[in-house]
C-alpha positions in Angstrom: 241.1 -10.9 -117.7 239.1 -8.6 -115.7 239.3 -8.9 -112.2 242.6 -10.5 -112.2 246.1 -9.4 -111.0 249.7 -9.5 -111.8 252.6 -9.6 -109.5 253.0 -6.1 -109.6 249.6 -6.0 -108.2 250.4 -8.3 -105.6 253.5 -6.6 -104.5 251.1 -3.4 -104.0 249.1 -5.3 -102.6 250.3 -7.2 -99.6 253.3 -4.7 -99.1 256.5 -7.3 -99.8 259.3 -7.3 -102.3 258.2 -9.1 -105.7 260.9 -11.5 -105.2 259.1 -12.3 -101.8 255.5 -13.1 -103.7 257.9 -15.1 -105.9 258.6 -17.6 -103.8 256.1 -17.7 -102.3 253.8 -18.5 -105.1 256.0 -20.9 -105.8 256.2 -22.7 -101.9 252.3 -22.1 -101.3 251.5 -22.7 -105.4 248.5 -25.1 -103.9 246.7 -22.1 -101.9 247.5 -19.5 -104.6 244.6 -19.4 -107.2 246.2 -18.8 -110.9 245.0 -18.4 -114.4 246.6 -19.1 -117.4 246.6 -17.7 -120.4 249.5 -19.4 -122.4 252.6 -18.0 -120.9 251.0 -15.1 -118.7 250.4 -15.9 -115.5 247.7 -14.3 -113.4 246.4 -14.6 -110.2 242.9 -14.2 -109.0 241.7 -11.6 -106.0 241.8 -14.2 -103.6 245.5 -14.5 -103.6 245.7 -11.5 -102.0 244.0 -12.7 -99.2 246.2 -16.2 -98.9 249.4 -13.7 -99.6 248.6 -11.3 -96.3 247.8 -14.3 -94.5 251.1 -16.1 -95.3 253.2 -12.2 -94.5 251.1 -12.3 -91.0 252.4 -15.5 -90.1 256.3 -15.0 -91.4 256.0 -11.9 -89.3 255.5 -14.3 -86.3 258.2 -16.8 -87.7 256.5 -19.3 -88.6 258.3 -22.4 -90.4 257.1 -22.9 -94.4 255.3 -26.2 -92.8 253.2 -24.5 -90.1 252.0 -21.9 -92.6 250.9 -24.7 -94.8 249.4 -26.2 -91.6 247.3 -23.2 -90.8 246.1 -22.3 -93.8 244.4 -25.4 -94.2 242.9 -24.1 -90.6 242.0 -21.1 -91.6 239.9 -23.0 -94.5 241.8 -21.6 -97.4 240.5 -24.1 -100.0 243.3 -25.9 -102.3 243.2 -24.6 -105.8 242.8 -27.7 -108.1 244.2 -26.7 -111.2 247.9 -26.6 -109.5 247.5 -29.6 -108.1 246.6 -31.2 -111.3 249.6 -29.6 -112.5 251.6 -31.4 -110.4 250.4 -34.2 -111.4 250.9 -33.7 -114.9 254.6 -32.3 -114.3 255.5 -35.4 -112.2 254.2 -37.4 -114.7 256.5 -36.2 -117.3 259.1 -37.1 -115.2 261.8 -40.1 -117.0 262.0 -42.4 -114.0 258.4 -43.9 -113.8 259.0 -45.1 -110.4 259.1 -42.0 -109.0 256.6 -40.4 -110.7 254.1 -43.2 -109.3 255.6 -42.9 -105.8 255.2 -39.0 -106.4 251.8 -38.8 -107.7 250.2 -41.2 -105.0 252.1 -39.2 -102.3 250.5 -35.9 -104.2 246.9 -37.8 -104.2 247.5 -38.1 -100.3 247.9 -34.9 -99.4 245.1 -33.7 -101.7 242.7 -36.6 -99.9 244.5 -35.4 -96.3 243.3 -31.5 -97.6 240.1 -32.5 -98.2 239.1 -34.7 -95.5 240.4 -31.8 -92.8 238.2 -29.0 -95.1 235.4 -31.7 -94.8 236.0 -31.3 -91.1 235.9 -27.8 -91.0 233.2 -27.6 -93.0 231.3 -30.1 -90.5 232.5 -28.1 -87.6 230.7 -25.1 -89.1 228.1 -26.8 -89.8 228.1 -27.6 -86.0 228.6 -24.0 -85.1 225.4 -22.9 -87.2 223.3 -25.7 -85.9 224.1 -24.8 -82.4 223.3 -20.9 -83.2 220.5 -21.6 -84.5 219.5 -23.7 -81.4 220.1 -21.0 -79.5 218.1 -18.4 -81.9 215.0 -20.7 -81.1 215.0 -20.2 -78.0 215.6 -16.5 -77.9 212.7 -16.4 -80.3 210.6 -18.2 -77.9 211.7 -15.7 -74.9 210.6 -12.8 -77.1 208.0 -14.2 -77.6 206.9 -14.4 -73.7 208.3 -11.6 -73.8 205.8 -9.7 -76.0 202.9 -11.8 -74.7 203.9 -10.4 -71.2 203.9 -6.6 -72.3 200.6 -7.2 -73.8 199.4 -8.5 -70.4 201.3 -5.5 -68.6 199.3 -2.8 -71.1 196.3 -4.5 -70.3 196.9 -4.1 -67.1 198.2 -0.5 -67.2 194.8 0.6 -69.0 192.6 -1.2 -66.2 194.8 1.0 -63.8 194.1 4.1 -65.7 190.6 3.7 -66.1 190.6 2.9 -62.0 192.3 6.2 -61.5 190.2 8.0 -63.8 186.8 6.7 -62.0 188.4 7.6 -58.6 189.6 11.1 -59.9 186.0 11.6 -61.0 184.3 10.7 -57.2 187.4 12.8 -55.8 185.9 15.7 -58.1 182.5 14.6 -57.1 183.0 14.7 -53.5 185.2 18.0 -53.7 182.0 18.9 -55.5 179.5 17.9 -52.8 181.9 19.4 -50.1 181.8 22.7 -51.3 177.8 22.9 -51.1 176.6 24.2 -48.3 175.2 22.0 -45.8 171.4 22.3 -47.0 172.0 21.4 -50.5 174.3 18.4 -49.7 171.1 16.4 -49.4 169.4 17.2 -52.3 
């Protein structure tokens, strides 16, 4: 059970009342990771994140639906296990009707989940490609880039040696100007 946190914990945590993580764990149960150990409940690290999220959007009043909503935007993934879960508690239900009607509706929304994470996870992959687009092309402007400085210190050393020859037949003719006039021709 390492690792793994309590309500208490969460509480702490994400700075709410425990009756607040209560509910909801209970009205955001498919974004909440959980472990189970018989009747113990425990909730991975994770949930910490999902619970700040869903206390930054109540802050801004958002309705139970539009936190649901954008949580599946911000690519919070659907924890399995409670939707299984709620498949296995509808299925325990007496009116078999129902419990059709409510586990189809259940496998809806889990298909609807993770067709729109497949679409995030597309549009990421969109995002990288285009990145990595543009890091191509940046590597091929450094490289001009470096090919031009080489070019440009190849240049500067020609200019150096150049000044250094015409420093030496300034020196030279310093030189032959300071002789007097008779041993200019020698």
């Amino acid at each position: 059970m390492d690792g793994l946190l309590r309500k208490k914990d969460l509480v702490e945590a994400v700075g709410v009342a425990k009756s607040t993580i209560v509910d909801w764990v209970v009205d955001f149960n498919v974004y909440i990771p959980v472990v189970k150990h018989g009747a113990v409940t425990s909730y991975r690290p994770e949930t910490v994140d999902v619970l700040k999220t869903i206390r930054e959007l109540r802050e801004k009043d958002h309705s139970k639906v539009q936190i649901m909503e954008l949580l599946a935007q911000k690519g919070f993934p659907i924890t399995a296990e409670e939707a299984i879960d709620d498949v296995k508690r509808v299925l325990s239900g007496t009116d078999p009707r129902d419990t059709l009607l409510t586990v189809i509706q259940k496998m809806g929304q889990a298909g609807a989940e993770i067709g729109k994470q497949d679409g995030r996870i597309n549009r990421v992959k969109s995002v990288v490609l285009e990145y990595s687009k543009q890091m191509d092309g940046q590597d091929g402007r450094i490289t001009e880039t470096a090919d031009q400085v080489v070019e440009l210190q190849k240049t500067v050393e020609e200019l150096k040696q150049q000044l250094s020859e015409a420093q030496r037949q300034i020196a030279a003719t310093k030189e032959q100007a300071n002789k007097p006039w008779w041993k200019r021709w020698k």
